[in-house]
C-alpha positions as CSV (number, residue, x, y, z in Angstrom):
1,X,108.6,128.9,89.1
2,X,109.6,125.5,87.9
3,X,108.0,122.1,89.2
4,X,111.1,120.9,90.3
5,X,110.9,124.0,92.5
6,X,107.0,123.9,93.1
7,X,107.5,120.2,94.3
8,X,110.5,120.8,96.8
9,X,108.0,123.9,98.4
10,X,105.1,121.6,98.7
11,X,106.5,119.1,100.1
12,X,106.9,121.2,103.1
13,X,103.5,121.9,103.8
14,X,101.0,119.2,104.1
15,X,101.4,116.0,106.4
16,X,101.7,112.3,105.1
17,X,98.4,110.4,106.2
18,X,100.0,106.7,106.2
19,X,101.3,103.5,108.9
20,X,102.0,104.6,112.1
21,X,101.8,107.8,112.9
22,X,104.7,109.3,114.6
23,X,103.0,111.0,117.6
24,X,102.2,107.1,118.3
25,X,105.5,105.6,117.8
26,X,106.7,106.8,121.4
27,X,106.9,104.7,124.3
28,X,104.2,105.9,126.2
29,X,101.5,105.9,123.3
30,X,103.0,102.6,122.8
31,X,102.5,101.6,126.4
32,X,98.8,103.0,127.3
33,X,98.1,101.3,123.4
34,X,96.3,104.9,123.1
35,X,96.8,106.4,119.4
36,X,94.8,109.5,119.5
37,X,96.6,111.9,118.7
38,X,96.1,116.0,119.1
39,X,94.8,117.6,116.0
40,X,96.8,121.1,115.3
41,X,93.5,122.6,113.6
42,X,92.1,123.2,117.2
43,X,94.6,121.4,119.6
44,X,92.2,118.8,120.6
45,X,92.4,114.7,120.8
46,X,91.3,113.7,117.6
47,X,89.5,117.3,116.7
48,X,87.1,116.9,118.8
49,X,86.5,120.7,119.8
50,X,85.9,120.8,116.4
51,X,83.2,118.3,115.9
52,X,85.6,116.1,114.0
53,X,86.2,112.7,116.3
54,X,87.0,111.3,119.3
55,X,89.0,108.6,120.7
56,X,87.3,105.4,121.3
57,X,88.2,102.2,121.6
58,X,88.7,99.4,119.2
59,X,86.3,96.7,118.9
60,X,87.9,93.5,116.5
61,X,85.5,90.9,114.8
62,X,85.2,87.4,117.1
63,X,83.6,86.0,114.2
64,X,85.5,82.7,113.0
65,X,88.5,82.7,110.1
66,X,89.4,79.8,108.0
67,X,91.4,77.0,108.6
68,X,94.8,78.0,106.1
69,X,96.3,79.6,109.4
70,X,95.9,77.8,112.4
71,X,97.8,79.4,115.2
72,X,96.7,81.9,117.5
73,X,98.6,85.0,119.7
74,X,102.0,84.6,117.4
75,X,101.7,87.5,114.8
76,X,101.2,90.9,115.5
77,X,98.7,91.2,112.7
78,X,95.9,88.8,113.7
79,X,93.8,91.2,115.5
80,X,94.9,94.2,114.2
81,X,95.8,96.9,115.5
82,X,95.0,95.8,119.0
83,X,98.7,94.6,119.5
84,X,99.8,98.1,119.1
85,X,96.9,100.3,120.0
86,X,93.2,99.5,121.4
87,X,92.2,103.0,121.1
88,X,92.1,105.4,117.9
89,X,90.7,108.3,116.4
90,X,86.7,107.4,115.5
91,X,86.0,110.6,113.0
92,X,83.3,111.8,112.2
93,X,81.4,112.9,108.8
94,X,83.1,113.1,106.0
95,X,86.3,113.8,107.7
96,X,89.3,111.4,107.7
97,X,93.0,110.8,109.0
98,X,94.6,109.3,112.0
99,X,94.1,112.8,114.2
100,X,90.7,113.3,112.1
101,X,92.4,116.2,110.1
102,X,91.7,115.0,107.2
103,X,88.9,114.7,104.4
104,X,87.3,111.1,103.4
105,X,88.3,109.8,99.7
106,X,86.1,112.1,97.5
107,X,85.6,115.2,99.8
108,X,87.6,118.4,99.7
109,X,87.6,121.6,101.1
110,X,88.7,123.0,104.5
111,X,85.6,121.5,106.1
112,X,85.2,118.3,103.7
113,X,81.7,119.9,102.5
114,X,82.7,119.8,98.7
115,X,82.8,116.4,96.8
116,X,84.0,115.7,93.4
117,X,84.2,113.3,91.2
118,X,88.1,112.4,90.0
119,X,88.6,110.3,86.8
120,X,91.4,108.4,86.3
121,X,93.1,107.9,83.0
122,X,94.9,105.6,80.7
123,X,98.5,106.3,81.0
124,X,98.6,106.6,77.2
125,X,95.5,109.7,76.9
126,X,97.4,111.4,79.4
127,X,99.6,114.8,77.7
128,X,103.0,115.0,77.5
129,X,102.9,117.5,80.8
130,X,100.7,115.3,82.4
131,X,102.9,112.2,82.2
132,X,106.3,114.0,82.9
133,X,104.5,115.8,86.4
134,X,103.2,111.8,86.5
135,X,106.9,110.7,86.5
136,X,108.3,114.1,88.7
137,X,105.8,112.8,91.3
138,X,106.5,109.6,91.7
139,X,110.7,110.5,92.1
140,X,109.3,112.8,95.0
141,X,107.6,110.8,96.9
142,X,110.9,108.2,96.3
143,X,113.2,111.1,97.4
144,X,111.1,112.7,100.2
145,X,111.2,111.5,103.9
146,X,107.5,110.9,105.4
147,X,107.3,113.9,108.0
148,X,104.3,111.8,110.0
149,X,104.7,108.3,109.6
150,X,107.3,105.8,110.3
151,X,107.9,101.9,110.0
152,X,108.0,99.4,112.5
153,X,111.6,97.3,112.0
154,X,110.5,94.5,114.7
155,X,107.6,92.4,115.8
156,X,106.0,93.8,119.3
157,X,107.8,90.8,121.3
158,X,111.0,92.5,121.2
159,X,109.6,96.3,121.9
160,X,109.7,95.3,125.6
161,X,105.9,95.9,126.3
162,X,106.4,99.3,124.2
163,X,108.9,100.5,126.7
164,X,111.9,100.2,124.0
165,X,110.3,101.1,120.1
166,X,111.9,100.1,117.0
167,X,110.3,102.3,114.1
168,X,112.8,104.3,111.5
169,X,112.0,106.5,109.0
170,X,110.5,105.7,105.4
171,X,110.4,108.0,102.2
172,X,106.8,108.6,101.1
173,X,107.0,105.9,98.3
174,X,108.9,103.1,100.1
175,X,106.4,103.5,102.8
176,X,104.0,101.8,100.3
177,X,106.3,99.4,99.5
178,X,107.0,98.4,103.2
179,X,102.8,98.2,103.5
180,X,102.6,95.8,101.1
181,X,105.5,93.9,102.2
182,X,103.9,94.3,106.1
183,X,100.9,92.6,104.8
184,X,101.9,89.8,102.7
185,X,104.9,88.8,105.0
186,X,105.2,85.5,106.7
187,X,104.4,84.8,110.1
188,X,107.5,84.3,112.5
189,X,106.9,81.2,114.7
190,X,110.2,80.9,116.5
191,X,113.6,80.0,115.4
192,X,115.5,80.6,112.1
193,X,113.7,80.0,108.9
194,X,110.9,78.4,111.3
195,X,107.8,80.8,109.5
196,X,104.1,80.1,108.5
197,X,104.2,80.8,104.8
198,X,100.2,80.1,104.3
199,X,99.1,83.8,105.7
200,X,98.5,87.0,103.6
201,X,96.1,89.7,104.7
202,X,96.0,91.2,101.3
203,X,95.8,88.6,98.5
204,X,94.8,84.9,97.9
205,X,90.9,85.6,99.5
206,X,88.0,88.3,99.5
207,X,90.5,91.2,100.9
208,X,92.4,91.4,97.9
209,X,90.2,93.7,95.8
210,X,88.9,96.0,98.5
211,X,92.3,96.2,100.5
212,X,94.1,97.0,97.0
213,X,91.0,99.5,96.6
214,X,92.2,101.3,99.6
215,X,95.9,101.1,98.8
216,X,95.2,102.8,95.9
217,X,93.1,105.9,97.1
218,X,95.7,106.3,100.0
219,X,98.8,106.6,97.3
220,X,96.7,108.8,95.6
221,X,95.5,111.5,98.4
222,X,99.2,111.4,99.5
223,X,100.6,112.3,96.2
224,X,97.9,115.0,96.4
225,X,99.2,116.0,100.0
226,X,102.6,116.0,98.9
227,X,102.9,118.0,95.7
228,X,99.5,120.7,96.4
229,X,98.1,119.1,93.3
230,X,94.4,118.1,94.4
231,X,93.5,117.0,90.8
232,X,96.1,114.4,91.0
233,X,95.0,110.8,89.6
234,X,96.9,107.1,89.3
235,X,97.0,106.6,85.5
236,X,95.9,102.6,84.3
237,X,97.4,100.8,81.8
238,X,94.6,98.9,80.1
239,X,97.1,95.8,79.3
240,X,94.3,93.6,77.3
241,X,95.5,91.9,74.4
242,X,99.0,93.3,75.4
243,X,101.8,91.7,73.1
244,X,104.7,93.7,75.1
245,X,105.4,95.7,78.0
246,X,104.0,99.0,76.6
247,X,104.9,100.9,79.2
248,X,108.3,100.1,79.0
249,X,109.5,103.2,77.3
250,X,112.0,106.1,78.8
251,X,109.0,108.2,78.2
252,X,107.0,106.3,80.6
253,X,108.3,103.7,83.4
254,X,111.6,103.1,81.7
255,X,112.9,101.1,78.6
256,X,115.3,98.2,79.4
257,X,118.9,98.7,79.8
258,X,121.0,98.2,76.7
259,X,124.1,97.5,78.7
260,X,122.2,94.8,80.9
261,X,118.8,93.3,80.2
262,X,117.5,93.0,83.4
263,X,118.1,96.9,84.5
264,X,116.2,99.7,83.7
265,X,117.8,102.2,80.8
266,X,119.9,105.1,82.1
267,X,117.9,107.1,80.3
268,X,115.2,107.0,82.5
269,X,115.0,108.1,86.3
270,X,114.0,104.7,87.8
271,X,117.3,103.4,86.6
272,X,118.8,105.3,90.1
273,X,116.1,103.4,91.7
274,X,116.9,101.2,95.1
275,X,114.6,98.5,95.7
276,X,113.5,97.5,99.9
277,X,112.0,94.2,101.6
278,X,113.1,92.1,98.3
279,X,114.7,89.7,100.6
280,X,112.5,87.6,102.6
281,X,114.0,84.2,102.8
282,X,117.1,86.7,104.5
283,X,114.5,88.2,107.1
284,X,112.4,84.7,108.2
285,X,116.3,82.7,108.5
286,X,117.6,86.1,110.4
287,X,113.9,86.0,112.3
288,X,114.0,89.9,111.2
289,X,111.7,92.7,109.2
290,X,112.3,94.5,106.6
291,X,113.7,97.9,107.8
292,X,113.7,99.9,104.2
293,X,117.2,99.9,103.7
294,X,118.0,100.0,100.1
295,X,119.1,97.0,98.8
296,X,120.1,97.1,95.3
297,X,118.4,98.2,91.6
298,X,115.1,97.9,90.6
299,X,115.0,94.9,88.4
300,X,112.6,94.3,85.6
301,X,113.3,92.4,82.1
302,X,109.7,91.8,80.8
303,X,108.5,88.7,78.5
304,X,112.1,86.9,79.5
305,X,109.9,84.8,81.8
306,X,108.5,81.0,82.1
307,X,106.3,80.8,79.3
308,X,104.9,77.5,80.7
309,X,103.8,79.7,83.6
310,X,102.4,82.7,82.2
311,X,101.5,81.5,78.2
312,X,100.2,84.8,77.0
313,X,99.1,87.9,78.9
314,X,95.1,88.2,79.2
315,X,92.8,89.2,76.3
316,X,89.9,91.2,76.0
317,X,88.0,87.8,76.0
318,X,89.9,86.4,79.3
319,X,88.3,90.0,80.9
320,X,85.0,89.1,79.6
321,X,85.2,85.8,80.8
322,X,85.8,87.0,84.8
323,X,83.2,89.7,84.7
324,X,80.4,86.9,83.7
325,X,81.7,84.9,87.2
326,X,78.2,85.9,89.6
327,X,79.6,84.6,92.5
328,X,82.3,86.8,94.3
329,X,84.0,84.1,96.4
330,X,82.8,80.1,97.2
331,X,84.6,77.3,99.0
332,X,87.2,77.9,101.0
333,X,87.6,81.3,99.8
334,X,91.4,81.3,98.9
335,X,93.6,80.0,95.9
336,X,91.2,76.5,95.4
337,X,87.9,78.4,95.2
338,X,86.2,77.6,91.6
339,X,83.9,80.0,89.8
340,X,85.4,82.4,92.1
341,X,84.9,86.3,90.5
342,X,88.0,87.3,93.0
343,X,90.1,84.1,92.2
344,X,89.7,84.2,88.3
345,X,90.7,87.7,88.6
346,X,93.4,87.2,90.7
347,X,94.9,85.0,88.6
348,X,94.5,81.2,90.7
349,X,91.5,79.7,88.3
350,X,91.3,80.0,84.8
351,X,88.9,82.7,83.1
352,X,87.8,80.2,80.6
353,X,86.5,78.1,82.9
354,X,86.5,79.5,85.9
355,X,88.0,76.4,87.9
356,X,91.6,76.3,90.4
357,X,94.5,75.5,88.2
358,X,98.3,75.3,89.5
359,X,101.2,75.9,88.0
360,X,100.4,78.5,86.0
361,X,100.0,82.4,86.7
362,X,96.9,84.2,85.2
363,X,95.2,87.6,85.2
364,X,96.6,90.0,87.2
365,X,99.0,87.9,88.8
366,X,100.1,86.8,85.3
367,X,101.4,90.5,84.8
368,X,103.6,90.3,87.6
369,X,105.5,87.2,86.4
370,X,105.7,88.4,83.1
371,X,107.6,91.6,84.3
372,X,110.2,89.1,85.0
373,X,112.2,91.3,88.0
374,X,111.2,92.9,91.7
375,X,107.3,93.2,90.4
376,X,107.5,89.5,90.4
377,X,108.1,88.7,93.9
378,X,105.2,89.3,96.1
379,X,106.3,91.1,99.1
380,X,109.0,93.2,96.8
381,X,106.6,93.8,94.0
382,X,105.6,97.6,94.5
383,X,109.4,98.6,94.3
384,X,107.9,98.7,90.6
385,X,106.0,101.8,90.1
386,X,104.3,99.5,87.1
387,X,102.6,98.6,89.9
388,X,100.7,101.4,90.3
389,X,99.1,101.3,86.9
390,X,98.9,97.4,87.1
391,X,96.5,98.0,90.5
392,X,94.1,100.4,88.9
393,X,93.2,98.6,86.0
394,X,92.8,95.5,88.2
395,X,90.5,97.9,90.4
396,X,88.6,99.2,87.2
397,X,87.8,95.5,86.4
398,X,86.7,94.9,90.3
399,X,84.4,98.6,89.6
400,X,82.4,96.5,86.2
401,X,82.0,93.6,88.3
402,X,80.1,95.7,90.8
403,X,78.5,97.7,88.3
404,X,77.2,94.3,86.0
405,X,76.0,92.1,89.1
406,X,74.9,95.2,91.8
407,X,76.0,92.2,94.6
408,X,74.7,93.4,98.3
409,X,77.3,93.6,100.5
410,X,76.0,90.5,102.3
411,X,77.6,88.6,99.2
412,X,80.8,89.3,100.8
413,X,81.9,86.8,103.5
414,X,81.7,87.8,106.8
415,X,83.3,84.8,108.7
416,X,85.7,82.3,107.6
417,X,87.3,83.7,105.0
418,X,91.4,82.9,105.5
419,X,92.5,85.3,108.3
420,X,92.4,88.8,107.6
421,X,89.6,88.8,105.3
422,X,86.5,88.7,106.9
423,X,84.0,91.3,106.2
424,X,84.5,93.2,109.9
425,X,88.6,92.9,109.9
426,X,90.8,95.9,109.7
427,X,92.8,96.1,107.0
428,X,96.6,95.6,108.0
429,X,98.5,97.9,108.3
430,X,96.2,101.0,107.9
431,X,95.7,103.5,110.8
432,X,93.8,104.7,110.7
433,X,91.4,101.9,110.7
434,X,89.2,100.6,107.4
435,X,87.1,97.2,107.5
436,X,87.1,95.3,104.3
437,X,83.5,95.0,103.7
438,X,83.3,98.7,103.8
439,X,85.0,99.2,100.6
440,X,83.0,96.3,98.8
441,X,81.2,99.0,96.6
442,X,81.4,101.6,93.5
443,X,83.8,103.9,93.0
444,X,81.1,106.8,92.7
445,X,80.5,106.1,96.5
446,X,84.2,106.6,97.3
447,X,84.9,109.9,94.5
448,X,86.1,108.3,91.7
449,X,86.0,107.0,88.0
450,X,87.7,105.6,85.4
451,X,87.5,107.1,81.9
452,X,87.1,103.9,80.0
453,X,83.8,103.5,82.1
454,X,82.1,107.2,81.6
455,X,79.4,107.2,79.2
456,X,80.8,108.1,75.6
457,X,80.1,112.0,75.6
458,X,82.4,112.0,79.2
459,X,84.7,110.2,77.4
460,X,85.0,112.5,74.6
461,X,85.3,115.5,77.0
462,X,88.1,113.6,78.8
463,X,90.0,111.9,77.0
464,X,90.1,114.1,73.6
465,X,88.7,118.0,74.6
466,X,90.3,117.7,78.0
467,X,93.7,117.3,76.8
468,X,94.0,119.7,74.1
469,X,92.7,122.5,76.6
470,X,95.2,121.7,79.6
471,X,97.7,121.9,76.2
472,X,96.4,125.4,75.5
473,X,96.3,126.5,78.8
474,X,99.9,125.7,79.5
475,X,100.9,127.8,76.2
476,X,98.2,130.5,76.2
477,X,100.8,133.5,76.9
478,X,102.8,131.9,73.7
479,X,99.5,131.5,71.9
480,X,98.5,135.7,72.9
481,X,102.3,136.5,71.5
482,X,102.1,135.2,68.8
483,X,98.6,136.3,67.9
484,X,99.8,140.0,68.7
485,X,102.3,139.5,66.6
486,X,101.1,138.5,63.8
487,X,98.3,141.1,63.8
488,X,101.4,143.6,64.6
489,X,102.8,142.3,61.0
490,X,100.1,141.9,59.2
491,X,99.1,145.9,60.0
492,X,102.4,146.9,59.1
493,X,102.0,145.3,55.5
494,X,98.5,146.1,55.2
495,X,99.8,150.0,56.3
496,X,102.7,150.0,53.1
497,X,100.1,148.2,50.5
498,X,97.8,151.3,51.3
499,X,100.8,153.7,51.1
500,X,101.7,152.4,47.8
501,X,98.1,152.2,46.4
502,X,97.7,156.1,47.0
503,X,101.5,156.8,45.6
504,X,100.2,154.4,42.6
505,X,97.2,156.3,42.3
506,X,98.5,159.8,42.3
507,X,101.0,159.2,39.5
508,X,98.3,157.9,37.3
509,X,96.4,161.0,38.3
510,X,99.2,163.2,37.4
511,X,100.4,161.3,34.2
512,X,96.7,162.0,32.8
513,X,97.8,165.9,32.6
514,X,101.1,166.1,31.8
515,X,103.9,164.3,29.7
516,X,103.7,160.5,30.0
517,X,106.5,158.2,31.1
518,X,107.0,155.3,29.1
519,X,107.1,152.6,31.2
520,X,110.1,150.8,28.8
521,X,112.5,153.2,27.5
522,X,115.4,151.8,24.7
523,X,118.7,153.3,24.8
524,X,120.5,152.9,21.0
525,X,123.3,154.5,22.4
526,X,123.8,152.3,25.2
527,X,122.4,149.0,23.2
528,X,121.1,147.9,26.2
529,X,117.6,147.6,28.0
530,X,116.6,149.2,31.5
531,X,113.1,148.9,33.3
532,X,111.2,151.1,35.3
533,X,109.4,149.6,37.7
534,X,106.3,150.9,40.0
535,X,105.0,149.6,43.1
């Protein structure tokens, strides 16, 4: 069967496990704020006949935020989820999921008992299969309808205390992209165009590595759930002392356009591409959300960008620089903070020196400028499955900073960090329902690793031995062919060399008693010379 085939089957058989669940998009969930939904597995609330959650209620942080966002009661995000729901699904051991049917990140099996240790690879050790299934799976999830999440397309306000909801449907990939629009959005005060602009529950303070973390392993397990494949990992592009946009090729994320610089090239499949929530000056004036309807190509004309902004991408030496930062956040914890591991990697404070600058764009965010397109704009920028690749190698940085400095987990801040980033907050959007703090450690503890980070004899196995032998096993039936084949030959010409060794051998035998044959005979008669020739 072909994967084209393989991946319209699976895609029929396992749920999504993202935002808003659609048992609790209806309007009494939405009124009783009760999202606990029935598990199929046994029919229960939340699994609970079999030992895998309850419904509880949820308890938000009181602790204090910071000062960047001083309203209070005006977004639907500030004490999330309680807006929507103040009950959910509490699971229990290893598993996971919204109705508890699920396993936690690193757990497998039909009962979650079996963990295993996933590596993620760079992008260019990964075999020609393995990148073309990489590229066939991201065009799935782009093409394929969540069957159990949707989006919410208005603020609560205008949902009439639940009684009238306003969620639509989302393919699996642009349901990530709405996320990370979701949680970087402005805040709506009232009015056209009247927003708060200084409010992002994802980036510019402590949540930005964690919540990104947990982006990450969610995109991942629903590629898995999608496709069937459960040894499915994000490939990383390590970018360091990057001259060019590597990955910019039709064999990977797409070359540029010929006929159009700032388009992707027809040659590749993202050139059919339709970017969503790429407009958000449009949304704040029209005092709307983004409701994922397509809104034009996906945009991308790398290194045409300010160089005053972004001078250079980052250099093995910038990296170095960052992971030698000891302290994970200071100050005021956002954009200003100096000597800042998370701002220095963000891209806010220099990695030389480790102190705030403006005007200029470094580290990761430095990518995203030079990309020069949709992954430039913040709320817009995952329409770019670069991304994707981006993300993990920012995340394999976060993993050496861990690993280097061992910090406690009381080194991340549990109260006044800008809004949404507190140590006990739930990450927006997520249901179900993470705390930042609790993904402020390895990626052992959470089932995963990077291959640049294994100890040399891993990374011989996986990023050399591995690949041939997924190569072999692919072709092994060609391999056995041609094998019997060639055995098949060479008995048939060993068979006629031992024919004509015993017809050799028998003539000498014979000649020895009788009359011998000359093996040149001249003909006077003729004038000319023939040849008689033995095998």
């Amino acid at each position: 069967m072909s994967l084209p085939l393989l991946l319209f089957f699976f895609q029929f058989l396992s749920p999504s496990l993202q935002q808003f669940p659609r048992p609790c998009t209806t309007p009494d969930v939405l009124r009783s704020k009760r999202c606990c939904p029935v598990w199929p597995g046994d029919g229960s609330v939340c699994g609970s006949l079999s030992g895998r959650g309850f419904c509880q209620d949820v308890t938000v942080s009181d602790l204090p935020n910071g000062p960047q966002y001083p309203h209070s009661g005006l977004d639907d995000r500030e004490q999330w989820p309680l807006v929507f729901y103040n009950q959910t699904c509490q699971c229990a051991g290893n598993y996971m999921g919204f109705d508890c049917g699920e396993c936690k990140f690193g757990c497998f099996g039909a009962n979650c008992g079996e963990r295993r240790e996933s590596v993620r690879k760079n992008i260019f050790q990964l075999s020609v299969s393995e990148r073309q299934r990489f590229i066939s799976y991201l065009n799935l999830a782009k093409t394929t309808v969540s069957p159990d999440y949707m989006i919410v397309t208005g603020v609560y306000s205008q949902m009439n205390n639940g009684s009238t909801p306003m969620f639509t449907n989302i393919s699996v990939y642009d349901l990530f992209v709405w996320m990370h629009y979701y949680v970087s959005r402005d805040a709506l005060l009232g009015g056209p165009g009247n927003v708060w602009a200084d409010i992002d529950f994802a980036h510019e303070s402590a949540a930005f590595l964690p919540w990104h973390r947990v982006y990450l392993l969610f995109w991942e397990h629903e590629i898995r759930k999608l496709t069937g494949d459960f040894n499915f990992t994000i490939p990383y592009w390590d970018w360091r002392d990057a001259q060019d946009c590597q990955v910019c090729t039709d064999e990977l994320m797409g070359a540029r356009s010929p006929l159009n610089p700032n388009l992707i090239s027809p040659s590749s499949v993202f050139s059919s591409w339709k970017v969503i929530c790429s407009q958000p000056e449009d949304y704040n004036q029209r005092e709307v959300l983004c409701d994922g309807s397509p809104e034009g190509p996906l945009l991308r004309n790398p290194g045409n960008h300010d160089p005053n902004r972004v001078p250079r991408l980052p250099t093995s030496a910038d990296v170095e620089s960052v992971l030698s930062l000891t302290e994970y956040e200071t100050g005021l914890m956002d954009r200003s903070a100096n000597m800042s591991f998370r701002n220095a990697l963000e891209g806010f404070a220099s990695p030389e020196t480790g102190l705030a600058v403006t005007g200029q764009s470094l580290m990761h965010n430095s990518l995203h400028v030079f990309m020069n397109g949709s992954m430039s704009s913040v709320q817009g920028s995952a329409n770019d499955p670069i991304f994707l690749l981006h993300h993990a190698f920012i995340d394999s940085i976060f993993e050496q900073w861990l690993r280097r400095h061992q910090p406690p987990r009381t080194h991340y801040p549990a109260a006044n960090a800008p809004i949404g980033h507190n140590d006990g907050f739930y990450m927006v959007p997520f249901i179900p329902l993470y705390r930042n703090g609790d993904y402020f450690l390895s990626t052992k503890a959470l089932g995963y690793e990077y291959a640049y980070l294994q100890d040399p004899s891993q990374r011989f196995v996986q990023e050399f031995l591995t690949p041939y032998l997924e190569q072999a096993q692919q072709i092994w039936r060609w391999l056995l062919a041609a094998g019997l084949l060639g055995a098949a030959v060479a008995g048939i010409i060993a068979t006629i060399i031992t024919v004509a060794c015993r017809r050799r051998l028998k003539r000498r035998k014979s000649s020895a008693y009788g009359e011998r044959q000359p093996l040149l005979n001249s003909s006077e008669e003729e004038g000319s010379t023939s040849y008689q020739t033995t095998l």
